[in-house]
Wavefront OBJ file of the C-alpha trace (Angstrom):
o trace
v 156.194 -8.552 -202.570
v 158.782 -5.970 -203.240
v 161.240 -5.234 -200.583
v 163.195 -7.061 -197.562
v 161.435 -9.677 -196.158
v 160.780 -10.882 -192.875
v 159.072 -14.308 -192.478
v 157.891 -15.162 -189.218
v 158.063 -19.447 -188.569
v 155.514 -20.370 -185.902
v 156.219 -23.543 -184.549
v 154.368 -25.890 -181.931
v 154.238 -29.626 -181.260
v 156.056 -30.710 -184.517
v 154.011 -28.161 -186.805
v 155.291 -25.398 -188.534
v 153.471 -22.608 -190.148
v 155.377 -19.803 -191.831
v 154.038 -16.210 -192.464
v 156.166 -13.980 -194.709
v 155.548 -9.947 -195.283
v 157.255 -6.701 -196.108
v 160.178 -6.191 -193.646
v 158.832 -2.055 -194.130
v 156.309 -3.012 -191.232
v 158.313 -3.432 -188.554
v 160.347 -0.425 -188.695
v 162.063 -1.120 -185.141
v 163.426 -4.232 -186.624
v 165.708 -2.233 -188.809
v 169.471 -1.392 -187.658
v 168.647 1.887 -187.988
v 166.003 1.984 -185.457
v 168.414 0.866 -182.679
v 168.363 4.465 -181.005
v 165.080 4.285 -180.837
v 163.746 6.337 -177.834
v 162.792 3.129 -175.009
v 160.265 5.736 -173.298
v 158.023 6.133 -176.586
v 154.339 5.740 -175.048
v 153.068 4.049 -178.024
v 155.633 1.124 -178.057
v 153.655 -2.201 -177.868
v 154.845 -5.397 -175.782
v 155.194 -7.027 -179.455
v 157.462 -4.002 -181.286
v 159.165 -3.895 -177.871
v 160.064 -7.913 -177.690
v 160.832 -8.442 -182.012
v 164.474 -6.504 -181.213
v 167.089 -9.456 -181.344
v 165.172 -11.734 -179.571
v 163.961 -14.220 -181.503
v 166.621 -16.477 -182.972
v 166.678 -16.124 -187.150
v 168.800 -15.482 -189.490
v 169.373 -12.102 -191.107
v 170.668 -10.676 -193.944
v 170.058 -7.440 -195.769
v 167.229 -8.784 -198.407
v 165.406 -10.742 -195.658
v 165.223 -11.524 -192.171
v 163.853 -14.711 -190.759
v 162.429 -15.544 -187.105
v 161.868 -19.314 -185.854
v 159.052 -18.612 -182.571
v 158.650 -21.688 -180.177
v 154.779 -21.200 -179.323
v 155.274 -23.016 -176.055
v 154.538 -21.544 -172.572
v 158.226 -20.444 -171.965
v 159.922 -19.144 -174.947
v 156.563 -16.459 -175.381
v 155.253 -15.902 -171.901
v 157.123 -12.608 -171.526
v 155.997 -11.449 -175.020
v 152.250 -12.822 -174.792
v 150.188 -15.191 -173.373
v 150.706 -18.947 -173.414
v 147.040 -19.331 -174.588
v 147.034 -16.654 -177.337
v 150.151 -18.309 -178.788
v 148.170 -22.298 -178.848
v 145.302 -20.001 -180.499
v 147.583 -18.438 -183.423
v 147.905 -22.244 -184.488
v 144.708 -23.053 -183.810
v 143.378 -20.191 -186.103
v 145.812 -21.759 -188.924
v 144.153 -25.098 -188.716
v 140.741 -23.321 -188.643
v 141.148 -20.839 -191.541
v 139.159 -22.097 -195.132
v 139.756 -25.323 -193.348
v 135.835 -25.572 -191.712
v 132.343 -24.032 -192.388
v 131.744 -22.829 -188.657
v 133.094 -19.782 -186.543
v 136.601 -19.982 -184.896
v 135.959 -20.013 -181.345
v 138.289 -17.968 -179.075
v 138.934 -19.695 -176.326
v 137.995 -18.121 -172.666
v 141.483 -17.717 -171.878
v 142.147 -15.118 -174.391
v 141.529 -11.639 -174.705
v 140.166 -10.660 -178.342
v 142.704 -7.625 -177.914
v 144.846 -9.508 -177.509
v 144.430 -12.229 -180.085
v 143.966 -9.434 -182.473
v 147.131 -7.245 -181.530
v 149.500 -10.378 -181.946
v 147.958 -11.377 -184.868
v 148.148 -8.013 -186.465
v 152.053 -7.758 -184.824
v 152.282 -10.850 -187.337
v 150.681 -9.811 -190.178
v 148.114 -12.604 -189.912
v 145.459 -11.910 -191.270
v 141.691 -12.096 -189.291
v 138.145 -12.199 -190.207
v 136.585 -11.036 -187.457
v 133.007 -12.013 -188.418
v 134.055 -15.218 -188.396
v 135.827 -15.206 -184.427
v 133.138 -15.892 -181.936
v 134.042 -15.884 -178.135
v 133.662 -19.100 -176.260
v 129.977 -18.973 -174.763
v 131.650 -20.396 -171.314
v 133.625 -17.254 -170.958
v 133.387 -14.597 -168.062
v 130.762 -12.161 -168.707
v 133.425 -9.566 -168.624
v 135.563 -11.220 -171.196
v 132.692 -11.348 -173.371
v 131.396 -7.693 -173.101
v 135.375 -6.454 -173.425
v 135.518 -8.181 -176.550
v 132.252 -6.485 -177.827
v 133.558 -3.120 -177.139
v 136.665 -3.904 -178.740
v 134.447 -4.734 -182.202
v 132.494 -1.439 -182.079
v 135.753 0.210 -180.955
v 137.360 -1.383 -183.845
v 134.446 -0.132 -186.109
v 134.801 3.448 -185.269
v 138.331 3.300 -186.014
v 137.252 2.665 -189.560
v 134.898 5.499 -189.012
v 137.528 8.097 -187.984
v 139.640 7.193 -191.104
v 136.605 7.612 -193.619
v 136.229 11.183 -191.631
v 139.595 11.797 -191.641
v 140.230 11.334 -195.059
v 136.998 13.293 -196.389
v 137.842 16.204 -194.762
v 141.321 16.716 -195.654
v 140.072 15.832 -199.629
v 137.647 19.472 -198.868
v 141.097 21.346 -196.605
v 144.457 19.976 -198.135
v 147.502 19.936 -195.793
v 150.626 18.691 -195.574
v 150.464 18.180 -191.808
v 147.113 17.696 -189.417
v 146.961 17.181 -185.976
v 144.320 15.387 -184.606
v 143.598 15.752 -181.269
v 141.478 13.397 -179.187
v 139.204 15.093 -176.302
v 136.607 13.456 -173.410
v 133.177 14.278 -174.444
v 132.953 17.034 -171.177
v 136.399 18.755 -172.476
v 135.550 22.113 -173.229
v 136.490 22.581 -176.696
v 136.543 25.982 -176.973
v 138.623 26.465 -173.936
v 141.018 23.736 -175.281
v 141.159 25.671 -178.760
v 142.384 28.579 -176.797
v 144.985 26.983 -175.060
v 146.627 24.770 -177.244
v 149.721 25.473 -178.945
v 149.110 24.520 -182.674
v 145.845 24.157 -184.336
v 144.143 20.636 -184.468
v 140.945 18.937 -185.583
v 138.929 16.283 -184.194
v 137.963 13.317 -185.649
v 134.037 13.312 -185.970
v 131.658 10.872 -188.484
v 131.169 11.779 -192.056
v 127.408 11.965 -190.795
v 128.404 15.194 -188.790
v 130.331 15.641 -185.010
v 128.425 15.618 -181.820
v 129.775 15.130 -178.148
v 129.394 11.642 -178.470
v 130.950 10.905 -181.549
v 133.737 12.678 -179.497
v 133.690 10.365 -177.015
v 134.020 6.983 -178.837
v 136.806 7.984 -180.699
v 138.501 9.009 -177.401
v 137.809 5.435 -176.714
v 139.422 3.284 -179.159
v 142.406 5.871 -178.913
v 143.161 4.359 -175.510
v 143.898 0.683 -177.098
v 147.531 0.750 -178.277
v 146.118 -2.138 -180.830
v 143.726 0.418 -182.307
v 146.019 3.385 -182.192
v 148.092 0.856 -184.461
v 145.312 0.052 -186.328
v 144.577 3.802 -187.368
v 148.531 3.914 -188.054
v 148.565 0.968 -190.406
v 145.955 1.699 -192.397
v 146.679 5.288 -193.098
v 150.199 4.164 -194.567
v 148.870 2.364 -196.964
v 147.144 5.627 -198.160
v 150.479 6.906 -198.271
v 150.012 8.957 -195.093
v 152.155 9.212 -191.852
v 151.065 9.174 -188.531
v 152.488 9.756 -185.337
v 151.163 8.746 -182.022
v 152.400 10.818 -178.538
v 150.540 11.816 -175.129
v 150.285 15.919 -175.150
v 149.466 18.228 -171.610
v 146.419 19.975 -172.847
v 144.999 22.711 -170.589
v 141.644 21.781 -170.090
v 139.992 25.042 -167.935
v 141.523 28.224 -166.375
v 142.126 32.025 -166.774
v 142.496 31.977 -170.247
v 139.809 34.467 -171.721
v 138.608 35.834 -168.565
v 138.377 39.644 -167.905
v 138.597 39.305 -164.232
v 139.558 36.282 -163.274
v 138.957 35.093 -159.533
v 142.325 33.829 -157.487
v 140.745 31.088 -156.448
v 140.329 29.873 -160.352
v 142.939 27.387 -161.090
v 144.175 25.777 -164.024
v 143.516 22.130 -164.781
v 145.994 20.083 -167.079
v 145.577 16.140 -168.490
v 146.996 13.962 -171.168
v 145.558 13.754 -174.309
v 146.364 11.706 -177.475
v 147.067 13.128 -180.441
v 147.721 11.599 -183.469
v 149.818 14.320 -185.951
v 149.456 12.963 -189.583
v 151.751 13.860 -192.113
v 151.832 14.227 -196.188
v 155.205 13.562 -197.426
v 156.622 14.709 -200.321
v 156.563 12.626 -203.483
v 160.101 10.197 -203.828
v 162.184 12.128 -206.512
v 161.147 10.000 -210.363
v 164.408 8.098 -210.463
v 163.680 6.722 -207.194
v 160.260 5.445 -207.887
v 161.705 4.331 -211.470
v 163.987 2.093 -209.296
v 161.030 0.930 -207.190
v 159.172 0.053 -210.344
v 162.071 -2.142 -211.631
v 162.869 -3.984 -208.545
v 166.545 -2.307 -209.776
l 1 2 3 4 5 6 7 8 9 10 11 12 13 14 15 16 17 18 19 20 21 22 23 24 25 26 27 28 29 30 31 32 33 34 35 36 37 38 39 40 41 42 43 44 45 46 47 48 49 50 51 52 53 54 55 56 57 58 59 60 61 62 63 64 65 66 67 68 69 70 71 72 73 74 75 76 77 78 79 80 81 82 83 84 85 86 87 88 89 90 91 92 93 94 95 96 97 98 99 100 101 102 103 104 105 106 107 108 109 110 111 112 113 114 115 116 117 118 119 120 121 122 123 124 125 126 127 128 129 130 131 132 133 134 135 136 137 138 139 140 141 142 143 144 145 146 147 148 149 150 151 152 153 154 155 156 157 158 159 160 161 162 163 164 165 166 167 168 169 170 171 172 173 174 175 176 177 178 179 180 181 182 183 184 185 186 187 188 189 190 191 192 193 194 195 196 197 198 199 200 201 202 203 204 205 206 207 208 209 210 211 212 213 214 215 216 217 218 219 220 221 222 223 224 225 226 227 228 229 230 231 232 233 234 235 236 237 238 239 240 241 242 243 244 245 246 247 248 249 250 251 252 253 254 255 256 257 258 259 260 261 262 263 264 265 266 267 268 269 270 271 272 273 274 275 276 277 278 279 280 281 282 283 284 285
């Protein structure tokens, strides 16, 4: 693992459990981050609470964090439960030939956001929610796993179409299924794509990948997973003008303009590093 370190120490009821990864990942733990703008949209409860608030020591090649999983020390970061299930999963993992079982106090979102947050990693098709659970906790965590799945979709799509129409920058912007496109292509400032299936687009392919872009875990997700393709991406809330004047000859007065929020994810190629950086890289120098 090349590069400053953080290692996270989970602790709980006389166990300890370690998990160390590249410091890169949490950019807002970084000094230089500490004008970070507090209003950013797409700040999560668990970038939001890592800022000099766990205790730890720090230096410049690593950074270490000691987390109390009890009830008070987390319950303003997450819940009480999710934190006894983090542990739990550790005992679980390679450890037993049967599903984890979430327990029915715990949001799969939310299991998976923290555990992501913590680089822990998840097998999903091995997490099975506790058959006691609400009905509704059971059919939110479905649509979190298909939501999940078209994330994975959206990349693949991404990625194939900007192979066929290089660019240094795309936006990508993420509209309803009844947003009129057209209109919306009129009206918007830049130029933007949306993300569709490699198997072609239709209104509601449109739609589920409006969905998942809600979930700040799979907005995150889509994030993470282009970096380590090298890519950038950038998360904000844009005022799109959905319907109005725009294009009309004669226009009635009593035609007015409609506005919402839209995400819009604006993905960026950098530059290659000049070659004596990456010969530094490559020497650990």
């Amino acid at each position: 693992m090349s590069g400053p370190t953080i290692t996270f120490v989970f602790k709980l009821g006389g166990e300890s459990w370690p998990v160390t990864c590249c410091r890169s990942a949490y950019g807002l733990l970084d000094s230089e981050s500490e004008n970070e703008d507090p209003n950013n949209p797409d700040k999560s409860m668990l970038v939001t609470m890592a800022r000099k608030r766990w205790s730890g020591a720090t230096s410049s090649a690593s950074t270490e964090f000691e987390i109390e999983l009890d009830g008070e020390t987390v319950a303003d970061k997450f819940s009480p439960d999710c934190a006894v299930q983090i542990m739990e999963w550790h005992k679980w993992a390679g450890n037993s030939d049967n599903k984890f079982q979430l327990s029915m106090d715990v949001e799969l979102e939310e299991f998976v956001e923290v555990c992501d947050f913590f680089n822990i990693d998840l097998d999903l098709d091995n997490i099975e929610i506790d058959p006691d659970a609400q009905f509704a906790v059971k059919v939110r965590a479905k649509l979190f796993m298909e939501r999940r799945e078209n994330v994975a979709l959206a990349i693949a799509d991404f990625k194939s179409r900007l192979m066929e129409n290089a660019s240094s920058v795309v936006n990508c912007l993420f509209l309803q299924d009844n947003d009129d496109y057209l209109y919306v292509t009129k009206s918007a400032a830049e130029r933007f794509i949306m993300i569709a299936d490699v198997n072609g687009y239709h209104r509601e392919t449109r739609q589920k990948h409006y969905e998942w872009a809600q979930a700040p875990a799979l907005r995150e997700q889509f994030k993470n997973d282009l970096l380590e393709d090298g890519l950038v991406v950038e998360w904000s809330r844009v005022h799109v003008e959905l319907s109005g004047t725009r294009g009309m000859e004669f226009a009635s007065h009593e035609t007015q303009t409609v506005h919402a929020y839209r995400w819009r994810a604006v993905v960026n190629v950098p530059d290659a590093e000049p070659p004596m950086k990456r010969a530094r890289k490559s020497t650990g120098v």
